[in-house]
Wavefront OBJ file of the C-alpha trace (Angstrom):
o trace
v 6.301 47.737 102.621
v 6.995 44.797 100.696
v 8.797 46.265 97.932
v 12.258 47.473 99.573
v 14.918 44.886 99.212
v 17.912 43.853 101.623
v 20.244 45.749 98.690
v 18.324 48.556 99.059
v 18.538 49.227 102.377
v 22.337 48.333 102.061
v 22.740 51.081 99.031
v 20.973 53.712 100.889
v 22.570 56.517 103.153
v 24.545 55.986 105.939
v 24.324 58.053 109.097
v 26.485 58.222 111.408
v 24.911 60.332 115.040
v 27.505 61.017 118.070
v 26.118 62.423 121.134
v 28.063 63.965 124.153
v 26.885 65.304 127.398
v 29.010 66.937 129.858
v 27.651 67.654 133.460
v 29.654 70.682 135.127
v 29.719 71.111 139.054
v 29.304 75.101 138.275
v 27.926 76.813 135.307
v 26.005 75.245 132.884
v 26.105 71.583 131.163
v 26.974 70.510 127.690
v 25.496 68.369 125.212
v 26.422 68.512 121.568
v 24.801 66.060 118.845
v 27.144 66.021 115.547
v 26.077 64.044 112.696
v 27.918 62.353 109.198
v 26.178 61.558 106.617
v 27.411 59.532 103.800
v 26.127 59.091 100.489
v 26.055 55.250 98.763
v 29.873 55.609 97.803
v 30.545 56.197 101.656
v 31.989 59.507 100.810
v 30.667 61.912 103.742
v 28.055 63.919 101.877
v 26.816 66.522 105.547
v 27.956 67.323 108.427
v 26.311 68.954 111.169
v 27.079 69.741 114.797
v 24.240 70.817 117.156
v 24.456 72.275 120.834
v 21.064 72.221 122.020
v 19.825 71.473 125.440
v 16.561 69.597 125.312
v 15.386 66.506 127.434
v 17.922 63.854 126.925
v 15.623 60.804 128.252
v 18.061 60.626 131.142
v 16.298 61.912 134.494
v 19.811 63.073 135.838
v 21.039 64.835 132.766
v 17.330 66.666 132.106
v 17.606 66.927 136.070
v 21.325 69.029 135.693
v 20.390 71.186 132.653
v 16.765 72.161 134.563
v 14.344 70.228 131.944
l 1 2 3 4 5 6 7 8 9 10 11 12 13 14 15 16 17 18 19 20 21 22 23 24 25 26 27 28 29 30 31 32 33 34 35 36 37 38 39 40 41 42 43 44 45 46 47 48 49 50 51 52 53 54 55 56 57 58 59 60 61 62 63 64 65 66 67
């Protein structure tokens, strides 16, 4: 603290997090999680795509997949 500029926050990665949650009437839910990251030139850098089911926060979603 108290060294980190404005610019420097503004040079530093981006990341970009999408999150997506699908509750079926039979069978089992989906949530995915994919993620861009993008280095100080805004080219994307990483990718990753995740399909865990973990506790989403949401009583009804954690409800649906049993958490």
């Amino acid at each position: 603290m108290g060294k980190t500029t404005q610019e420097d926050v503004r040079g530093a990665t981006q990341v970009w997090y999408y999150d997506f949650v699908k509750i079926k009437s039979f069978g089992k839910n989906i949530q995915e999680a994919t993620v861009f990251e993008f280095g100080k030139t805004g080219v994307l850098s990483a990718k990753s795509k995740t399909n865990a089911v973990g506790k989403t926060g949401n009583p009804l979603i954690d409800a649906a997949n049993g958490k």
